[in-house]
Structures are given as structure tokens and as C-alpha cells.
N, C-alpha and C positions, 0 to 999 in steps of 0.2 A: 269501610265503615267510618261512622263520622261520632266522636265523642263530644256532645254538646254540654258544656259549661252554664248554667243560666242564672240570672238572680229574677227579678220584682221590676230593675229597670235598665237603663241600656248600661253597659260595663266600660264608661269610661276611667271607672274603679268602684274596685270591693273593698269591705268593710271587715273586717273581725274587730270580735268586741267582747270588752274588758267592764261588764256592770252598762253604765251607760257612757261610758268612752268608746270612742272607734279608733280602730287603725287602719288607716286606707293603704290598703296594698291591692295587686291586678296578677293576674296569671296568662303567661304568655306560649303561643307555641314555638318560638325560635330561642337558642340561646342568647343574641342581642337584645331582648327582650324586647321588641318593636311592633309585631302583633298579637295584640291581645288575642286569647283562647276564647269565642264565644259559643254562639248558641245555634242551632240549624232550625229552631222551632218556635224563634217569634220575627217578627220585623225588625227588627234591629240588628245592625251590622256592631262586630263581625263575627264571622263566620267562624264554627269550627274547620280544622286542616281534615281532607280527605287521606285515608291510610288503606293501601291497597292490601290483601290479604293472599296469597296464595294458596289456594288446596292440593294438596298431594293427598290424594286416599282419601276424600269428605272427610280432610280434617287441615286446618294449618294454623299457625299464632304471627303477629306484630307486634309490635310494642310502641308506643309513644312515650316521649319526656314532656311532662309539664312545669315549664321555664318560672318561678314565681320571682317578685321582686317586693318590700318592703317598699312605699315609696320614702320620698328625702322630704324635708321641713316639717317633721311632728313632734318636733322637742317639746313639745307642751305637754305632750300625752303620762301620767303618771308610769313609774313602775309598774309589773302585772302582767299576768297571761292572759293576751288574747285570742280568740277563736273564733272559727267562722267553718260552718258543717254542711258540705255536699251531701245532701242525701236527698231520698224517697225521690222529689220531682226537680232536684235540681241539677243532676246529673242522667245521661239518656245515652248511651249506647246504640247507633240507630245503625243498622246494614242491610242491603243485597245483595244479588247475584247479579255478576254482568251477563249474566247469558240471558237476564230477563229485561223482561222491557224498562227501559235506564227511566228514574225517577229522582227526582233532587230528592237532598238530605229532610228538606222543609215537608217534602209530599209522602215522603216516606213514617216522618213523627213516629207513633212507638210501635208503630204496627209492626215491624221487627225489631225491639227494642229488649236492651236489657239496661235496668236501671243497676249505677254501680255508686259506692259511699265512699266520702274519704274525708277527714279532716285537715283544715289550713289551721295553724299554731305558731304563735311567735311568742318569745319573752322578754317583756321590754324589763334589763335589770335597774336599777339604780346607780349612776354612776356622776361625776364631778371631773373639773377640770381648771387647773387656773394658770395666770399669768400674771406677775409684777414686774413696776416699770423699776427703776432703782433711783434711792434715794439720795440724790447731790445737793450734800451741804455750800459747796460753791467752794471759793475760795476766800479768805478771811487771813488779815495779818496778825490778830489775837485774837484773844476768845475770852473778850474782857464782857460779854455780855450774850444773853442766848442768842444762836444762829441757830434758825428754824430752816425746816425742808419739809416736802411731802413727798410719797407716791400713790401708786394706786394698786390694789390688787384685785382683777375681774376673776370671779368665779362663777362658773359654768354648773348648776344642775340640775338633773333632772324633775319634773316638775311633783313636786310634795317629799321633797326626800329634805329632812335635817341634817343640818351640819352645821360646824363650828370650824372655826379659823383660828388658830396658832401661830404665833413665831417665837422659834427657838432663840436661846440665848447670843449667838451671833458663836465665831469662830473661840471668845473666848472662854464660851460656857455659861454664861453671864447668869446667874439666879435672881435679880433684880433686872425687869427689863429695861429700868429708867436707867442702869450702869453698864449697857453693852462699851467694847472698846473698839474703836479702830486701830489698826497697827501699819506701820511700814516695815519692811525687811529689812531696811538700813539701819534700825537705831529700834533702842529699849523702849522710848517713848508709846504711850496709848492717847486717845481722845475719846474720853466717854461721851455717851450720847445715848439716849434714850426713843421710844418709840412707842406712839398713844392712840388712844382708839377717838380719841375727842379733841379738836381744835383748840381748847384751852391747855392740851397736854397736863392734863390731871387725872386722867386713866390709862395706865398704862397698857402696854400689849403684847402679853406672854404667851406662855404653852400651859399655864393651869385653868382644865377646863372648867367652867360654870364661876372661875375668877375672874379671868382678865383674857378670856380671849371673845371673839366676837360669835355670835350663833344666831342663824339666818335660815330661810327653807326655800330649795329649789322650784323655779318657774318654769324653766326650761333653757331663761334666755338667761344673758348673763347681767352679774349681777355686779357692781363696783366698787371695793369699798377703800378708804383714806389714810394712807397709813400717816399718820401728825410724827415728824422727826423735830427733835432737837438736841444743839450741843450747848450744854450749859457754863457758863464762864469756869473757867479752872486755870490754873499757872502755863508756864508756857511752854511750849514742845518745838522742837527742831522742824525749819521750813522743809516740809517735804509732803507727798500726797500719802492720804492715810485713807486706809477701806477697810470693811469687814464684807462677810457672806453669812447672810440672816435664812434660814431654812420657812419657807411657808408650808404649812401640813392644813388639807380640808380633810377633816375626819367625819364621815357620814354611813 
């Protein structure tokens, strides 16, 4: 028997749909997923796989796996369940007998046919992801006036999903984001230094949401944004390197 898969046109990919979004995905008869499952009953290749059936007693069963794969690059697509429904003419069950005169899957159509349903279903969730470069102030023999830095922070979401951008106090707790500290292990000493959402460094860049942290809406692709660093003149501290570890949260 031959189980033919069909749509409207040839299956170089199917569609499940989410309103008027698509998600192109294809269904395969091999685990590699390398040929596509088609149809025995229009022109268009390919073909479904033939599956021999055995009778013991005018009766026997087979079974097929049908391979499916999501395809890759649809970051665009919003959150949502999509679907896509075999039924009534779009799935054909077609068989014979070898002991009768052999007839392609194509000649054979429903005339021994059973038509079977089933539903394709995927759920695209909502999700985020990011990456910051680190911010190096350089190196400076005082700090008789501000030493500015930047980085950058890309965030990754999915397309129509909210979110906001936070960073935490730094290692010292900081409640002002403009008073984070850097430390060294060797010595008491700190270097404050603050961190801004705006080039003039007169907005700072916290963890209080709808305050001071940044809120943006997923595309798909990703998105960059500027962290503005500066250390403001202060007295003087011991020549040695000073870091902190600033925590980024995308909350969506």
C-alpha cells in the first residue's frame, strides 16, 4: 500500500498556520529527513514510499514512521500555535493485491482507498537571549576627571514578545546605579563608576523596572543596545587593576 500525503501544490514545503502567519515545515519518509513524503495521485514528485503488507489468514498490519522537521531561519514568526490538518482529500491510503494485475499507486487513486486524518502542531513559545561585550575603562594614572567607556548588549527575541533590560547593582550591591564599585583583592580601595542608558550619561541603568531600565519588543533578530560607562573624578587609589561583575537580566 502507498500512503499519499498531498497539498494544493508541489511539497517543496508545508505550511501550518498560526491566523495569517505560516510556519514552513515538510514531512519526511526517512529519519535523515532527505525525502520528502509525497503524493501517488497528482504529477508532481515525490512520491510516497511503497510498504509491503503480508497476509497470514486474509488478514496482516505494517506500520510506517512519518519523519517531520520544523524547518531553520523563521525567527520572525511571533509566539503561537500552529496547525496544519490532513484530512478528508488530503491524505489517501491506496492498495492492492500482488496476485493481480500490478498497477502504479498513480492508476490505482482511491479506487481501493481509505482516506485517513491526522494533525501537524507545533508551539512556537516565547523566548530571549543575550550577550555583553565588557566594559574597559583602560588604563588612567588618576582620575582627576571622567574616564568614559562603553559596551554593548545584543538581545535576541522572539518576534512581538516585551521585554526589558536590567543590570544589577554590580558585585557590591550597589542601589544607585551611577555608585557601582570596582575592587581589587590586594587592597581596601574601590572605584566608583556608573553606568547609562544615554550618551550624555544622565540616565542611568538599573534593575527598577518602568525606572531606569531599558524596554524594547522582539523581532526575531537581534537587537544592540549601548551600555554609556563612566568613572567620575574621586581621590586616589592604589596602582592596580580594579573590575567588577555586573549581572544583565531580559525579563519578558
Amino acid at each position: 500500500y502507498t500512503l499519499s500525503l498531498h497539498d494544493a501544490l508541489p511539497i517543496s514545503i508545508r505550511y501550518a498556520l498560526n491566523g495569517t502567519n505560516t510556519l514552513g515545515y515538510n514531512l519526511y519518509q526517512d529519519s535523515a529527513r532527505s525525502v520528502v513524503w509525497g503524493s501517488a495521485v497528482w504529477p508532481f514528485p515525490p512520491t510516497p514510499p511503497v510498504i509491503d503488507i503480508t497476509l497470514t489468514g486474509g488478514s496482516g498490519s505494517a506500520s510506517a514512521t512519518i519523519f517531520g522537521r520544523v524547518l531553520a531561519n523563521q525567527s520572525s514568526l511571533p509566539p503561537g500555535n500552529y496547525n496544519s490538518a490532513f484530512s478528508g482529500g488530503h491524505t489517501l491510503l491506496a492498495y492492492q493485491y500482488r496476485n493481480t494485475t500490478p498497477q502504479s499507486c498513480s492508476s490505482i487513486g482511491s479506487a481501493n482507498g481509505k482516506q485517513v486524518s491526522f494533525n501537524v502542531s507545533a508551539t512556537l513559545a516565547a523566548g530571549c537571549s543575550v550577550q555583553a561585550t565588557a566594559l574597559d575603562f583602560g588604563t588612567a594614572s588618576n582620575i582627576s576627571s571622567n574616564v568614559d567607556a562603553s559596551n554593548t548588549i545584543a538581545v535576541t527575541c522572539s518576534s512581538g514578545t516585551p521585554y526589558t533590560i536590567a543590570l544589577d547593582g554590580g558585585l557590591s550591591g550597589a542601589n544607585n546605579p551611577a555608585l557601582r564599585k570596582m575592587t581589587n583583592p590586594g587592597t581596601s580601595d574601590t572605584i566608583t563608576y556608573g553606568i547609562y542608558r544615554d550618551a550624555n550619561r544622565a540616565q542611568v541603568w538599573g534593575s527598577s523596572g518602568g525606572v531606569n531600565t531599558i524596554a524594547s519588543t522582539g523581532t526575531g533578530a537581534t537587537q544592540t543596545f549601548v551600555g554609556y560607562g563612566r568613572v567620575p573624578p574621586q581621590g586616589p587609589v592604589t596602582p592596580l587593576s580594579y573590575s567588577d561583575t555586573v549581572v544583565v537580566t531580559v525579563s519578558y
